[in-house]
C-alpha positions, 0 to 999 in steps of 0.5 A, a space after each residue: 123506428 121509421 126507417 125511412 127518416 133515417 134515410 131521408 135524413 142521410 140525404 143519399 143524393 149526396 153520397 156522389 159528391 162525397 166520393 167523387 174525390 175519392 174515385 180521382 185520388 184513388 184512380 190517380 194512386 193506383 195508376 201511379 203503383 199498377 200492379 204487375 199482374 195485369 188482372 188487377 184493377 182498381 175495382 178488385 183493391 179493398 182499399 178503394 171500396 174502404 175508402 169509399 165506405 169510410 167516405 159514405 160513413 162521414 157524409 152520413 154523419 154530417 148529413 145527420 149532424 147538420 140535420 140536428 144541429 140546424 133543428 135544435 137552433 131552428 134554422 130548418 123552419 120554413 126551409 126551402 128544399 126537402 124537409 129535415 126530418 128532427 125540425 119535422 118531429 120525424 126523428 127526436 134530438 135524442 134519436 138522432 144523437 144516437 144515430 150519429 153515435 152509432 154512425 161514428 162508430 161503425 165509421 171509425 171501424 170501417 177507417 179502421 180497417 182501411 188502414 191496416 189494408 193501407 199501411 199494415 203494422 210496418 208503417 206505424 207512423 202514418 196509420 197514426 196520421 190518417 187515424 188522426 185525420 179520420 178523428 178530424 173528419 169526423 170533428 169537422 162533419 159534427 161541428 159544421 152546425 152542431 154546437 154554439 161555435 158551429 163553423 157554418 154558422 161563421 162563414 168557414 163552411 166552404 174552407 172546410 169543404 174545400 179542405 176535407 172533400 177536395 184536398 183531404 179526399 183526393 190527396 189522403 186517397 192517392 197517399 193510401 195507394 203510393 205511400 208518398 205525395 205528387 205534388 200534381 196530385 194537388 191539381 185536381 185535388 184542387 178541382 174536386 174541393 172547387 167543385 164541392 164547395 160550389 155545391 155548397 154556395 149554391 145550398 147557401 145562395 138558395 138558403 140565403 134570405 132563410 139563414 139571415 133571418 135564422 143568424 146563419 153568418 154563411 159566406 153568402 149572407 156575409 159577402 152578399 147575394 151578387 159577390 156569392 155569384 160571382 164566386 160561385 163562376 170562379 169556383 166552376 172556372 177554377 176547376 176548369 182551369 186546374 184540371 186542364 193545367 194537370 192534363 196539360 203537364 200530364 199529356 199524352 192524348 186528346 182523350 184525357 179531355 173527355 172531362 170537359 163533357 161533365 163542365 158543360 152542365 156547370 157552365 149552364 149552371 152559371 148562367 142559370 145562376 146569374 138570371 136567377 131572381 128567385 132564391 128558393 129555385 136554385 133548388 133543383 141545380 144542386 143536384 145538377 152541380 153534385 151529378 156533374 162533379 160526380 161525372 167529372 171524377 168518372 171521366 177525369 178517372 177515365 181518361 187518366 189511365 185505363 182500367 
């Protein structure tokens, strides 16, 4: 076994992005039920590193469902990017089932876990509900592109996105620390789910001419080249705006605006976006974008309570 496919086929540049809403919803909980004891941090709660790992453990899964799914179509040939290890011969369809297998599993344990810690046996009904949730999560990042009713190939993609890395992550982690939901919470909730989905339009924008020719039905190659622009600057203001309106209604210090730092690279990247002529060199901004999202959730954190 080549470890190193497997790695590469986990995609570690996307482990950030994929806990970014994690560090906002848990950040936000903890502060909401600080613990008397002073000496307890965020850091020092086995529900934040569970969260995490359980996180990691579906980013993985999808990155390896989508590497599956996009070679056994063929929709990785000629690919712009780095190189999907079953498209290469690197990792067999067979292999790279058993990878996800093996994935879901030690995932399920680990989520496992989380909600006992969460919940315990005195809160029956929601270990249940984010059991649930958890076996969705998991649906969702093996359907994306695996299957003939795989929803990134239907243009649900950046829905799903927005639900599960946004909405599913932020909230789901808030809920885990509080026991209940504050609506405000949904604001930048909303933000990380905008920001994660324009990493993804960016990965279809770069894709675009690809995909068409591959019958890959994205938002981009749905709406067109010049619409997926100009959703791609109302994803990035859209995040701007919902953050600033929760700090706006949460406000006790100009400091909470430190945040406003990780949107700088963003707006440059709409401007790079918008001069851009040549699909396969938005290559590089992906990483740009998921960093900046990663460094928002730090700095939203941050200034949202000390730690």
């Amino acid at each position: 076994m080549d470890v190193k496919s497997y790695i590469k086929a986990a995609r570690l540049r996307t482990l950030p992005l994929s806990i970014s809403g994690i560090i906002v919803g848990s950040r936000l909980g903890f502060g909401d039920v600080m613990y008397a004891d002073s000496t307890i941090t965020l850091w020092r709660t086995p529900i934040f590193w569970l969260a995490i790992l359980t996180t990691i453990g579906f980013q993985v899964l999808s990155n390896f469902a989508n590497d599956y799914g996009d070679g056994v179509k063929g929709s990785d040939k000629n690919r712009t990017g780095e190189a999907r290890m079953v498209s290469s011969g690197a990792i067999s369809p067979k292999q790279m089932k058993m990878a996800m297998m093996i994935t879901t599993i030690i995932t399920l344990i680990i989520a496992l876990f989380l909600i006992y810690v969460a919940f315990g046996s005195e809160n029956f009904g929601y270990s249940i509900l984010f059991f649930g949730l958890g076996i969705a999560s998991i649906a969702a990042a093996i359907k994306y592109t695996v299957g003939n009713s795989a929803y990134g190939y239907s243009g649900f993609g950046d829905l799903f996105v927005f639900l599960f890395f946004g909405l599913l992550s932020v909230v789901g982690s808030y809920f885990l620390y509080t026991k209940n939901i504050n609506f405000k919470i949904f604001l930048p909730a909303i933000s990380i789910g905008l920001l994660s989905t324009a990493v993804l339009n960016l990965n279809n924008l770069r894709d675009s001419d690809q995909d068409k020719e591959n019958n890959k039905n994205t938002l981009v190659v749905k709406i067109g080249t010049k619409k997926a622009k100009i959703y791609h600057y109302l994803l990035i203001f859209g995040a701007l705006i919902t953050a600033l309106v929760y700090t706006f209604l949460d406000f006790w210090s100009i400091y909470q605006c430190i945040f406003l730092v990780a949107f700088i690279p963003l707006i440059k990247n709409c401007i790079t976006v918008a001069k851009n002529k040549n699909p396969s060199e938005l290559d590089g901004e992906l990483k740009k974008v998921a960093l900046s999202t990663f460094l928002f959730a730090i700095l939203f954190s941050i200034a949202s309570t000390s730690f």
